[in-house]
Backbone as numpy.savetxt, mean C-alpha at the origin, in Angstrom:
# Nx Ny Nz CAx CAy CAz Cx Cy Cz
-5.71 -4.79 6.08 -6.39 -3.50 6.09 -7.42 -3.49 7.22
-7.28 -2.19 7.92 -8.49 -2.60 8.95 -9.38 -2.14 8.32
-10.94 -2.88 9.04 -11.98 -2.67 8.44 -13.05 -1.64 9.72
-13.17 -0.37 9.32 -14.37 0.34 10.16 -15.52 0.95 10.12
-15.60 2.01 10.91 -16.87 2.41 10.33 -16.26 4.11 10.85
-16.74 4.65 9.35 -15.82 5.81 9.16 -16.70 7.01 9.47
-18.44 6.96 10.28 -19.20 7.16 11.16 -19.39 7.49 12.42
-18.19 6.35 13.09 -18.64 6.33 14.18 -17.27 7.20 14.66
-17.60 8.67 15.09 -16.93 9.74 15.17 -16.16 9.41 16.50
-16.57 8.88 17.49 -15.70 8.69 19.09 -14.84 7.44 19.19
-15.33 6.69 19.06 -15.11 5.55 18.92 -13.40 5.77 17.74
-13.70 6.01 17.08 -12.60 6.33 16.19 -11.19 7.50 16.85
-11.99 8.07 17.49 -11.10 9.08 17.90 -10.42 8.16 19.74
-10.99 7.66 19.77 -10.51 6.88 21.08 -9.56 5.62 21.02
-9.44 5.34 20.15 -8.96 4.08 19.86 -7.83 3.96 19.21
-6.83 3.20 19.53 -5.32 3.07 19.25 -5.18 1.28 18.75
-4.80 1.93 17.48 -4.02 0.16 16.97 -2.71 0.29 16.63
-2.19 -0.85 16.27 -0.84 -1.19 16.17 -0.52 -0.24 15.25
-0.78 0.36 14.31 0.16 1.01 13.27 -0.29 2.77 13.80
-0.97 2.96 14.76 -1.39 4.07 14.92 -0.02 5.39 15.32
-0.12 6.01 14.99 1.38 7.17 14.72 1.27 7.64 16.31
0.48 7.43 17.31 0.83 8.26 18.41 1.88 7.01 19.19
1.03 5.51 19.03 1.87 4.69 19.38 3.43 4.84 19.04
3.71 4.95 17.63 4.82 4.72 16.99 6.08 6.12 16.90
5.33 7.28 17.33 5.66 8.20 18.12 5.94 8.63 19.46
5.40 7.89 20.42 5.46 8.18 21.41 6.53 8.96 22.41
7.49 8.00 22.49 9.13 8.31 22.86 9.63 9.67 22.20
9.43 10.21 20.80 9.44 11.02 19.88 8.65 12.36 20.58
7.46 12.22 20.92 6.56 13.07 21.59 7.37 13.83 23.18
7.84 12.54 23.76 7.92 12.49 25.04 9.74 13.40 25.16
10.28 13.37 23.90 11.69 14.01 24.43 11.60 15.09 23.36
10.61 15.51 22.53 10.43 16.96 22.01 10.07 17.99 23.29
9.07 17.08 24.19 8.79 17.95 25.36 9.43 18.24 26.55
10.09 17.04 26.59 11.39 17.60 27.81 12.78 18.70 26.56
12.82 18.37 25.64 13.80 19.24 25.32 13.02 20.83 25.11
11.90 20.50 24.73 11.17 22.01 24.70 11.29 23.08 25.96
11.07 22.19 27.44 10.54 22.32 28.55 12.61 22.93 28.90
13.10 22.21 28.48 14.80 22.80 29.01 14.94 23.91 28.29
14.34 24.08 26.92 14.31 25.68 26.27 14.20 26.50 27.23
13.12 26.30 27.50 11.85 27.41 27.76 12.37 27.53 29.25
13.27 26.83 30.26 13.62 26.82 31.00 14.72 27.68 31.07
15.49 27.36 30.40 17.03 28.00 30.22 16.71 30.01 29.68
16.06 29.76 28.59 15.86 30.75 28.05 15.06 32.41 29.50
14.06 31.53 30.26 13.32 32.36 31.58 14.80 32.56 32.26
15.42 31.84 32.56 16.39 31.58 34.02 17.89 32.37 33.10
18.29 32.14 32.17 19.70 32.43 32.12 20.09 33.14 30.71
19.50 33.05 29.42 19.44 34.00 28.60 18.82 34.92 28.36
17.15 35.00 28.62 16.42 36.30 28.73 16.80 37.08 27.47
16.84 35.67 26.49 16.16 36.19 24.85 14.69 37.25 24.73
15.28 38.18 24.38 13.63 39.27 23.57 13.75 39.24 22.48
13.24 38.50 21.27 13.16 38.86 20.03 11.73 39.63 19.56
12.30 40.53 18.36 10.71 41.17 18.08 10.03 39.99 17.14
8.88 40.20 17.51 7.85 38.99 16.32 8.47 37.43 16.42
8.65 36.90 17.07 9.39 35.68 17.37 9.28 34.35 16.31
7.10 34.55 16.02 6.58 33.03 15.24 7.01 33.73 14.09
6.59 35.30 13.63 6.57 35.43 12.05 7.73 34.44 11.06
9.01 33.78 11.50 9.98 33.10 10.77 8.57 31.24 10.99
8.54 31.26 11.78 8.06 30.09 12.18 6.79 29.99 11.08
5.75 31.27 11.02 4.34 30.58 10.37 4.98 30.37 8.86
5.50 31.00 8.41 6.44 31.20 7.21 6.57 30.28 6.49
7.57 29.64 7.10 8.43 28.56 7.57 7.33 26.82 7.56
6.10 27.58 8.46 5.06 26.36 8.74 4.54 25.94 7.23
4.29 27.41 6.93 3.32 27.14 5.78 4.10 26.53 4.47
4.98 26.65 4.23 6.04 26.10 2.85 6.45 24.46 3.74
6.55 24.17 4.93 6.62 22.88 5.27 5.10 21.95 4.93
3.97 22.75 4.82 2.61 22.38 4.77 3.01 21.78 3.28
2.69 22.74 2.70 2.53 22.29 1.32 3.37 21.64 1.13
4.49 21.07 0.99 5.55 20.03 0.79 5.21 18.89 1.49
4.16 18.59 2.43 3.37 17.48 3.62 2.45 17.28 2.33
1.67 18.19 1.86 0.58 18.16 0.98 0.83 17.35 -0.14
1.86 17.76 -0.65 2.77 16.94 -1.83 2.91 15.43 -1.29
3.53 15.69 -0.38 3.65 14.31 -0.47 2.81 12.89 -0.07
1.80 13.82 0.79 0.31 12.96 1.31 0.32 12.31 -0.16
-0.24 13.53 -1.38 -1.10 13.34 -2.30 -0.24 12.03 -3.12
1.05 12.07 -3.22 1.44 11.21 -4.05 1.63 10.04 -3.41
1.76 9.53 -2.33 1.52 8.68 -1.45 0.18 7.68 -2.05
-1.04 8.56 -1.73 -2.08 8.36 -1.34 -2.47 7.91 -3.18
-1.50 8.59 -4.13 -2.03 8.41 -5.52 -1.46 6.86 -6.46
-0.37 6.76 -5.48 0.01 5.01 -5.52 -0.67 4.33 -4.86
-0.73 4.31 -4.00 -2.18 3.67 -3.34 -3.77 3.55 -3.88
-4.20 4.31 -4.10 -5.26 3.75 -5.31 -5.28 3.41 -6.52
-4.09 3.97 -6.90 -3.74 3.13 -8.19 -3.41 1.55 -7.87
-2.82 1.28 -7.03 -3.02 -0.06 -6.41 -4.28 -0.76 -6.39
-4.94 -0.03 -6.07 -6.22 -0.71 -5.47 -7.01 -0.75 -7.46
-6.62 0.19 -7.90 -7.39 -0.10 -9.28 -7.02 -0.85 -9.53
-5.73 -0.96 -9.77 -5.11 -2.08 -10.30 -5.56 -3.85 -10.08
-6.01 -4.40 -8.61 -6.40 -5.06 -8.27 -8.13 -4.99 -8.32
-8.54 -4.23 -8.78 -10.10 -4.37 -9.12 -9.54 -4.55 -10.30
-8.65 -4.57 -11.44 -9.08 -4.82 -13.22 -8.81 -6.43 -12.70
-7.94 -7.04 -12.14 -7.51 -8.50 -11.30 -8.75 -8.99 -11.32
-9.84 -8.34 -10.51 -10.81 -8.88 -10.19 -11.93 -9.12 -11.09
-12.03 -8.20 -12.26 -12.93 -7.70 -12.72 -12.79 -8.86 -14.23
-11.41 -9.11 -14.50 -10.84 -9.98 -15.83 -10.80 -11.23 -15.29
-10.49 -11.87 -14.38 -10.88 -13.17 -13.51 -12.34 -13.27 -13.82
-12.87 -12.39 -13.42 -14.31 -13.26 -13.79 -14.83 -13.21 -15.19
-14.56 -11.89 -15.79 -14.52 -11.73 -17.62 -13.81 -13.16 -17.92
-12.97 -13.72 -17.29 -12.26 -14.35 -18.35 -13.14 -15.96 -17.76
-13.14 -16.17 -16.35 -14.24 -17.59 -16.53 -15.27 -16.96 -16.79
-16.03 -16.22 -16.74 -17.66 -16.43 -17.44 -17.65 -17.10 -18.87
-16.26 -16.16 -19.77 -16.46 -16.67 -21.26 -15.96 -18.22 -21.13
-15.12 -18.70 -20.93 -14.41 -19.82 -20.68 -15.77 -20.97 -20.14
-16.46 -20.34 -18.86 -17.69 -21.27 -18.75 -18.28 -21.67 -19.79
-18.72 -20.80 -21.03 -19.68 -20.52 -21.66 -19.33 -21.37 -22.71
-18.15 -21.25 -22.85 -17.55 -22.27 -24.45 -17.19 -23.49 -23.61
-16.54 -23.61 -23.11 -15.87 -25.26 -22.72 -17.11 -26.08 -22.12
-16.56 -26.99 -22.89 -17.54 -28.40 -22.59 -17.50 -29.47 -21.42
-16.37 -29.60 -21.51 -15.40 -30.75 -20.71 -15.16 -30.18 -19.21
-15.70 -31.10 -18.30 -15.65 -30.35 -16.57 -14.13 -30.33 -16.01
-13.40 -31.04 -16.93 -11.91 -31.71 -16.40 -10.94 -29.82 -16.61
-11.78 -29.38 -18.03 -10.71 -28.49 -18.45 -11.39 -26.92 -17.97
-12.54 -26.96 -17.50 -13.07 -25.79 -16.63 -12.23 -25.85 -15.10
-12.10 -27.07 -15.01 -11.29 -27.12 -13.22 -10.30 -26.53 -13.32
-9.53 -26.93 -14.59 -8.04 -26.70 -14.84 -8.14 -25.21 -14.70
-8.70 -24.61 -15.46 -8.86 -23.23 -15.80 -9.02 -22.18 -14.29
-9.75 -23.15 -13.26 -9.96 -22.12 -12.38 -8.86 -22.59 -11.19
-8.30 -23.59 -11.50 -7.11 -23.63 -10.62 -5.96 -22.78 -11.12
-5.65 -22.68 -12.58 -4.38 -21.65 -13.06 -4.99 -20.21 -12.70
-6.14 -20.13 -12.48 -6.46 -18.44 -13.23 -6.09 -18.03 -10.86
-6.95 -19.15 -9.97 -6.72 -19.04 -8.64 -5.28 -18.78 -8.29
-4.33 -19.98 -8.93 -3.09 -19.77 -8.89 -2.09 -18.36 -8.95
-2.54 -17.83 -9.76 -2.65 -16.73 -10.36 -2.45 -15.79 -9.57
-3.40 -15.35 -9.10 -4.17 -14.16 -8.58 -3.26 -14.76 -6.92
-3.01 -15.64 -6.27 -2.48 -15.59 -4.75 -0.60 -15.50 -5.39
-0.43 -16.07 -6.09 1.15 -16.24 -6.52 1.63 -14.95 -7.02
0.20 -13.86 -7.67 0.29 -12.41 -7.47 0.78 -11.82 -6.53
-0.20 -11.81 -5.88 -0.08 -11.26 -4.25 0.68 -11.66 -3.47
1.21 -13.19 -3.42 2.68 -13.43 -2.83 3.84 -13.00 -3.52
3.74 -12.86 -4.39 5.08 -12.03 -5.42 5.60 -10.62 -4.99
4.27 -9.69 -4.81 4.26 -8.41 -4.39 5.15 -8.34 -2.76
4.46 -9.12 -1.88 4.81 -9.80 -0.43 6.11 -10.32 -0.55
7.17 -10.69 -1.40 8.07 -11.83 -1.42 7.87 -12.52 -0.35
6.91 -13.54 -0.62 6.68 -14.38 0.09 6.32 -15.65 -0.81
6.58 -16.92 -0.37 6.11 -17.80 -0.76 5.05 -18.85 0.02
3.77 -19.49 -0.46 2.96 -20.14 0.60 2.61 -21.40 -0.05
2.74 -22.29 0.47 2.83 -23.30 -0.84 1.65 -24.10 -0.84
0.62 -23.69 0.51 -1.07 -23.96 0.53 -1.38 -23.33 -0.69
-1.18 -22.39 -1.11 -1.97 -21.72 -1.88 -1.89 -21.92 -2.96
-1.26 -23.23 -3.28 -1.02 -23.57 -5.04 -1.79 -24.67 -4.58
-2.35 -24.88 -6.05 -2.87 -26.00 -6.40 -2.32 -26.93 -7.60
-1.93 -28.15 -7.70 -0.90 -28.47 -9.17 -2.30 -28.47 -10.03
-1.89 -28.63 -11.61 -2.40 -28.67 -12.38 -1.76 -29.47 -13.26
-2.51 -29.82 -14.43 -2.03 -31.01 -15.35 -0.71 -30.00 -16.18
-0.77 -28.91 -15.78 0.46 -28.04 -17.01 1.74 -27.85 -15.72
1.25 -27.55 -14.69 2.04 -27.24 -13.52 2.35 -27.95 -12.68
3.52 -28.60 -11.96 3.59 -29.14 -10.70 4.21 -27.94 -9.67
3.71 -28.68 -8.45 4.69 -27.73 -7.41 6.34 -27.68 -7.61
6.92 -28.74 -7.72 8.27 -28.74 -7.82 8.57 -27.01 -8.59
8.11 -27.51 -9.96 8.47 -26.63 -11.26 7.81 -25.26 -10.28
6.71 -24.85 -9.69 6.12 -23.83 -9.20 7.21 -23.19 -7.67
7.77 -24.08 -7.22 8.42 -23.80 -5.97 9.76 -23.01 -6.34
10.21 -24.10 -7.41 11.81 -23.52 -7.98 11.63 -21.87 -9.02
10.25 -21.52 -9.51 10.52 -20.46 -10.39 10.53 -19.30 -9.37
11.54 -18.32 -10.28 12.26 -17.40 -9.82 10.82 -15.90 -9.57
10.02 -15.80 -10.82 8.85 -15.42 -11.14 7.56 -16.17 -11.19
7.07 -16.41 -9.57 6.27 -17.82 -9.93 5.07 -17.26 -11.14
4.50 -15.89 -10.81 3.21 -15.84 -11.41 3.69 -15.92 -13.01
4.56 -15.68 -13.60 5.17 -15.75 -15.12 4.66 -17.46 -15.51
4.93 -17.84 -14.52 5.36 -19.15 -14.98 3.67 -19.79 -14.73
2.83 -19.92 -13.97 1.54 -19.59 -14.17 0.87 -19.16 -15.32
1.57 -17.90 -15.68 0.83 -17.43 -17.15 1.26 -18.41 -17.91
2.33 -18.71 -18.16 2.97 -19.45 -19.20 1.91 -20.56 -19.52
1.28 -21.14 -17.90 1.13 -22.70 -17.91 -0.58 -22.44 -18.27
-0.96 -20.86 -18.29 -2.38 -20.49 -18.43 -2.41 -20.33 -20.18
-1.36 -19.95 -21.16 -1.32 -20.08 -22.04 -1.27 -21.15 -22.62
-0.67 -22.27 -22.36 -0.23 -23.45 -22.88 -1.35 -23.93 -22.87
-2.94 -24.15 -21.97 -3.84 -24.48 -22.14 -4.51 -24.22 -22.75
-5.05 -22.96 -22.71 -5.59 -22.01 -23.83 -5.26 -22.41 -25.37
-3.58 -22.58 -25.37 -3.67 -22.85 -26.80 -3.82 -24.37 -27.00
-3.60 -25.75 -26.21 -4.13 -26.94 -26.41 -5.49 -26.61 -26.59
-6.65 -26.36 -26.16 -8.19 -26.25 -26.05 -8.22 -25.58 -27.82
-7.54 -24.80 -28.06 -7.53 -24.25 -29.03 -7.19 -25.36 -30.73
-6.15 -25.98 -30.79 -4.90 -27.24 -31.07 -6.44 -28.56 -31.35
-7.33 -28.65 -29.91 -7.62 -29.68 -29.68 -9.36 -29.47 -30.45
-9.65 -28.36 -30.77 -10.66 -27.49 -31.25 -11.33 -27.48 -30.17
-11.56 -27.70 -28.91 -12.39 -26.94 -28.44 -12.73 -25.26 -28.28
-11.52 -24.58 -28.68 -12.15 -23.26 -29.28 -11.45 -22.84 -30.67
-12.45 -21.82 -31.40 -12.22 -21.73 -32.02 -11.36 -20.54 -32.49
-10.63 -19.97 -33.19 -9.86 -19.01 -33.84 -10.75 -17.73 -33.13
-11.96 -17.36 -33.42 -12.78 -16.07 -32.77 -12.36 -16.16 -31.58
-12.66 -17.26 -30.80 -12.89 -17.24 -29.33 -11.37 -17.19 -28.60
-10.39 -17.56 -29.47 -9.22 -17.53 -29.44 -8.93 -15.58 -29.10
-9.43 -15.09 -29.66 -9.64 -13.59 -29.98 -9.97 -12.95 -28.95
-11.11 -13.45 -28.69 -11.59 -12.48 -27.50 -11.35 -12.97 -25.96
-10.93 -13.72 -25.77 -10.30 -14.17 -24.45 -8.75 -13.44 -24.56
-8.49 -13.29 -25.33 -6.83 -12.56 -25.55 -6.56 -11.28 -24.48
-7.52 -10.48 -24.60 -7.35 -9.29 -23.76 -7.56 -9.65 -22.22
-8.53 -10.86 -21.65 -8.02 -10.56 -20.16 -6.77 -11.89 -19.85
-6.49 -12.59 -20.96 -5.45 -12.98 -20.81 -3.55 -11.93 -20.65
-3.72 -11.05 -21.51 -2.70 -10.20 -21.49 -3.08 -9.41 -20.03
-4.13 -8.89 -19.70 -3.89 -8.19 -18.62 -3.90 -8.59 -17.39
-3.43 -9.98 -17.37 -2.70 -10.44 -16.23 -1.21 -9.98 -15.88
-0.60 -10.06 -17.07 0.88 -9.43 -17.06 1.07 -8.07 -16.84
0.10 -7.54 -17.68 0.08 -5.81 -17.77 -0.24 -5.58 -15.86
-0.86 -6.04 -15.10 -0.97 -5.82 -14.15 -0.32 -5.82 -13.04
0.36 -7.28 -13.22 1.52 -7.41 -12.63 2.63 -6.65 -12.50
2.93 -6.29 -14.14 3.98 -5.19 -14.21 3.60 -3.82 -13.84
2.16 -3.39 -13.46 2.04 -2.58 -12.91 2.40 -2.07 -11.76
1.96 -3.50 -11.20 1.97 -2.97 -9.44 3.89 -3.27 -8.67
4.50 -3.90 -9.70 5.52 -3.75 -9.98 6.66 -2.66 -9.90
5.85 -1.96 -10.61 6.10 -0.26 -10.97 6.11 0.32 -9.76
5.06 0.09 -9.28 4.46 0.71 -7.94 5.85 0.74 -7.27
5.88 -1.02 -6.47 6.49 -1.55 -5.57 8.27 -0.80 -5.36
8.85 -1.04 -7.00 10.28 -0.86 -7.24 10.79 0.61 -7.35
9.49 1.21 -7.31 9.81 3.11 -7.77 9.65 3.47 -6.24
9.99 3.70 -5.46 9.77 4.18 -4.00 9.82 6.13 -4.61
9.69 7.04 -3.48 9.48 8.23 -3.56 11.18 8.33 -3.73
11.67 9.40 -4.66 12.98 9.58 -4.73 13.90 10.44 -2.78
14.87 9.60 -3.28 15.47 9.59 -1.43 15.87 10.97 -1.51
16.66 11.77 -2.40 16.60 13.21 -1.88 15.25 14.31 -1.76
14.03 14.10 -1.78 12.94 14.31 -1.81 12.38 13.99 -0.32
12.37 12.66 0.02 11.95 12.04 1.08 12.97 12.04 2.30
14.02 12.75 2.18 15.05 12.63 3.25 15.31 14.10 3.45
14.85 14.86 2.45 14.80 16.76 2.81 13.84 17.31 3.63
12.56 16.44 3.16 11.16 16.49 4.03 11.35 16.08 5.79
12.10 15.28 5.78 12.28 14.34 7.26 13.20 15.99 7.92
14.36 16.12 7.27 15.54 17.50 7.55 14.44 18.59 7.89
13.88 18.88 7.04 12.73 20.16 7.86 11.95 20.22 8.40
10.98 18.72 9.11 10.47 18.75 10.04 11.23 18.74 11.35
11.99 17.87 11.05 13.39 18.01 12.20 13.55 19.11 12.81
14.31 20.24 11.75 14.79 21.34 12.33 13.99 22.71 12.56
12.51 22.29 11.87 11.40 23.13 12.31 11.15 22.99 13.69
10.62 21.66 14.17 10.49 21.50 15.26 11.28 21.61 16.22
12.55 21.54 16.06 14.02 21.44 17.02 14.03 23.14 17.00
13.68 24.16 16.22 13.52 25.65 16.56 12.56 26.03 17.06
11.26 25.36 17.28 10.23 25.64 17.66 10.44 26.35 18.88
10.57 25.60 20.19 10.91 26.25 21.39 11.60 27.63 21.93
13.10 27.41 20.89 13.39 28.46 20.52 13.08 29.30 20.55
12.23 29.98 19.56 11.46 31.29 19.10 10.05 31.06 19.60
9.14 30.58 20.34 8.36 30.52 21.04 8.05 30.56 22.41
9.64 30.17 22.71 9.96 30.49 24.70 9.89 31.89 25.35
10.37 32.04 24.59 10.37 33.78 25.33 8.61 34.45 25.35
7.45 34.02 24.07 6.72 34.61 24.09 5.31 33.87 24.90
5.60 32.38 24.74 4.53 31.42 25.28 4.82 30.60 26.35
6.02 31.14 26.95 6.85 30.17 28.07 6.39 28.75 27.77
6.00 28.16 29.36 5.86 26.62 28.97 4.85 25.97 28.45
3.62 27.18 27.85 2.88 26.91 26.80 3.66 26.39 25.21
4.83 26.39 25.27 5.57 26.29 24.34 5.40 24.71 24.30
5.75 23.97 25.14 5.78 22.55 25.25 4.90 21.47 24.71
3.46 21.63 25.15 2.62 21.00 24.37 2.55 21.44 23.01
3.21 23.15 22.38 2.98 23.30 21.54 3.51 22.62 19.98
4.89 22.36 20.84 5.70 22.00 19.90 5.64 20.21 20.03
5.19 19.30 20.75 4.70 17.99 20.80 3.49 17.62 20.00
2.32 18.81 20.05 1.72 18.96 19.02 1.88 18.80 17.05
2.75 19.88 17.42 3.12 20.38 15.94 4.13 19.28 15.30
4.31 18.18 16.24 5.55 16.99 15.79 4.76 16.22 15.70
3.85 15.72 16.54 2.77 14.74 16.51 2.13 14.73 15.02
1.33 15.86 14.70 0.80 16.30 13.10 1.87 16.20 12.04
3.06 16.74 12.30 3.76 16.79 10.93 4.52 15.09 10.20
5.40 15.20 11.85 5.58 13.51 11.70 4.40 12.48 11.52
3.21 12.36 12.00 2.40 11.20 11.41 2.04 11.23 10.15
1.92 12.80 9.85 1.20 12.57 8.05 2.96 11.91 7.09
3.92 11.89 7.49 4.75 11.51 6.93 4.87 9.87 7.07
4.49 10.05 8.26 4.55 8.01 8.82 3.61 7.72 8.08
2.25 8.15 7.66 1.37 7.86 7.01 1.71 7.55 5.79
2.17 8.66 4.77 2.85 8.51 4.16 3.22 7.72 3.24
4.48 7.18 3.79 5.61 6.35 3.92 4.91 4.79 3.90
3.66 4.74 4.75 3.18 3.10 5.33 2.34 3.15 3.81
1.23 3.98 3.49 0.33 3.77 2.05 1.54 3.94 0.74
2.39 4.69 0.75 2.94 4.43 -0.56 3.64 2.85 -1.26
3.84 2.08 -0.71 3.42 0.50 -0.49 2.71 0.01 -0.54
1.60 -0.43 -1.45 0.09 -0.56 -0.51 0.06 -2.17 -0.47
0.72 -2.70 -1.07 0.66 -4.28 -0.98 1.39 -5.13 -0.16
1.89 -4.34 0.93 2.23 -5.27 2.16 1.28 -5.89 3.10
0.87 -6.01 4.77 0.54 -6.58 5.10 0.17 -5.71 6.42
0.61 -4.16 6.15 0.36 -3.08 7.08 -1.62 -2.96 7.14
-1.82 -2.02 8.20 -3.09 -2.02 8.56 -3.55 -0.95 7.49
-3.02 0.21 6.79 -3.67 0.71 6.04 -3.66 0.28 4.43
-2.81 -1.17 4.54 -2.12 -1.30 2.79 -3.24 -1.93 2.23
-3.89 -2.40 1.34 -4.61 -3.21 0.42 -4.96 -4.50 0.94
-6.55 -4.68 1.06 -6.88 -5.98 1.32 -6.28 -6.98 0.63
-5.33 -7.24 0.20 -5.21 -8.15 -0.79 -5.43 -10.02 -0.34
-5.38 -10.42 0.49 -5.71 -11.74 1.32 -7.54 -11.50 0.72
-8.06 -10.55 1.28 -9.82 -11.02 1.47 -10.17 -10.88 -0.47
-9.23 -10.20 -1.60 -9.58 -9.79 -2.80 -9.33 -11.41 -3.30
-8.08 -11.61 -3.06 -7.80 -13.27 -3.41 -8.88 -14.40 -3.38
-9.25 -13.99 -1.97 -10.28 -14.81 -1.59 -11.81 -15.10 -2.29
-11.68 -13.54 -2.32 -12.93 -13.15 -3.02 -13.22 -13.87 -4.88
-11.67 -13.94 -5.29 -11.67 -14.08 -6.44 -12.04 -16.18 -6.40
-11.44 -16.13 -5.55 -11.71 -17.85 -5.45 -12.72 -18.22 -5.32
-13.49 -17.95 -4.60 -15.31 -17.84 -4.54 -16.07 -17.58 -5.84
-15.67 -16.29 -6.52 -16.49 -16.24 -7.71 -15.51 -17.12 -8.64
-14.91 -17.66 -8.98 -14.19 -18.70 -9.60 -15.10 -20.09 -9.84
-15.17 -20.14 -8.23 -15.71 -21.29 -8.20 -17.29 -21.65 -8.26
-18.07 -20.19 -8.00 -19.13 -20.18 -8.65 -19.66 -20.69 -10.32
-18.93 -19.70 -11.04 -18.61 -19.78 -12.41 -18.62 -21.13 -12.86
-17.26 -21.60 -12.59 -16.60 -22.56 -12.59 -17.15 -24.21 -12.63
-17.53 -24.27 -11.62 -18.50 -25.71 -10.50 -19.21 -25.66 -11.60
């Protein structure tokens, strides 16, 4: 995720990064305007089209393409913070769950344990989401080896599993008791619940006849643009319609890049610095 300052008004407006839509447009920009420019050419020189009211189909037309952009910003943009909630309850039950865990356990051997499964956890998360595997980022534990961690199909499942199995020895061994058994339960379950959340997220993409009708009418909005604008704005037509592709196509590239938010794109979810973050207060707690 890049990190800025959402202030500094020029600076922002001057500046091009890798995921930026003019970059990733460019070529896109560059042959809307030569095909505009052969309209608007052809149309002066050899058809000498007059239509009456030329844009009225066009603003029409603009405005029912708007709101369907609008739609789909919003739902985009509404998986995407649900993402991001989702990974603050991550953050928020990680430390709910060592503070209490500090507070009862006695033994320094079985607080380590605890903040290596719960660390485990939380990156074998976020590599799950990524299908990725990193095998720095495990640590073994007396319930877990790497072997057993490398070969599972669901590593973070198998994590929980190995976060339960302790829980209930400590429990077995009395270091806690039946109550405490109780109230650690809930940010134990919403490790899973979370997972299967962002899950949800990941496997539900925007439905393809929805997202492939939207792409069809910016297309052929813009591919008429020239059209019905040549005759009245000649080669004012050109920037007009490079414009109007530039805006419609990026809020869709936009889109398309946040409704994902747990990849590794510049607008998706810190999730590397949240991990991190969680390992730090872990080990605060924890130590």
């Amino acid at each position: 995720m890049v990190t800025y300052n959402p202030k500094d008004w020029f600076t922002l407006i001057i500046q091009f990064h890798k995921s930026d839509t003019f970059r990733r447009l460019f070529w896109s920009l560059v042959s809307i305007g030569v095909y505009a420019a052969a309209i608007v050419y052809s149309e002066a020189h050899f058809f000498h089209l007059n239509t009456k009211n030329p844009t009225v189909m066009h603003s029409i037309l603009g405005f029912v393409l708007s709101m369907l952009l609008v739609f789909r910003t919003n739902s985009a943009y509404d998986r995407w913070w649900e993402g991001r909630k989702i990974w603050g309850s991550v953050v928020n039950n990680s430390r709910n769950l060592a503070l209490k865990l500090s507070s009862i356990l006695i033994h320094e051997k079985d607080k380590q344990e605890i903040k290596h499964l719960i660390t485990n956890y939380v990156f074998a998360f976020k590599n799950h989401l990524r299908g990725k595997y990193i095998q720095e980022e495990f640590t073994p534990t007396d319930n877990i080896i790497l072997s057993q961690y490398a070969d599972a199909n669901h590593k973070p499942n198998i994590i929980a599993k190995s976060l339960y199995t302790k829980i209930n020895s400590l429990y077995l061994n009395k270091d806690l008791t039946g109550d405490q058994l109780i109230i650690l339960n809930e940010e134990l379950k919403s490790f899973t619940d979370n997972i299967g959340a962002c899950e949800r997220i990941k496997n539900t993409p925007i439905p393809y006849s929805y997202n492939i009708f939207l792409k069809k009418m910016i297309f052929l909005y813009v591919m008429s643009l020239p059209i019905f604008f040549g005759s009245e704005f000649g080669y004012t037509t050109v920037p007009i319609a490079i414009i109007v592709l530039y805006v419609f196509a990026s809020i869709e590239l936009i889109a398309e890049e946040i409704e994902d938010p747990f990849g590794e794109d510049d607008n998706d979810l810190p999730l590397d610095d949240i991990c991190q973050r969680i390992k730090t207060n872990l080990n605060e707690i924890l130590n």
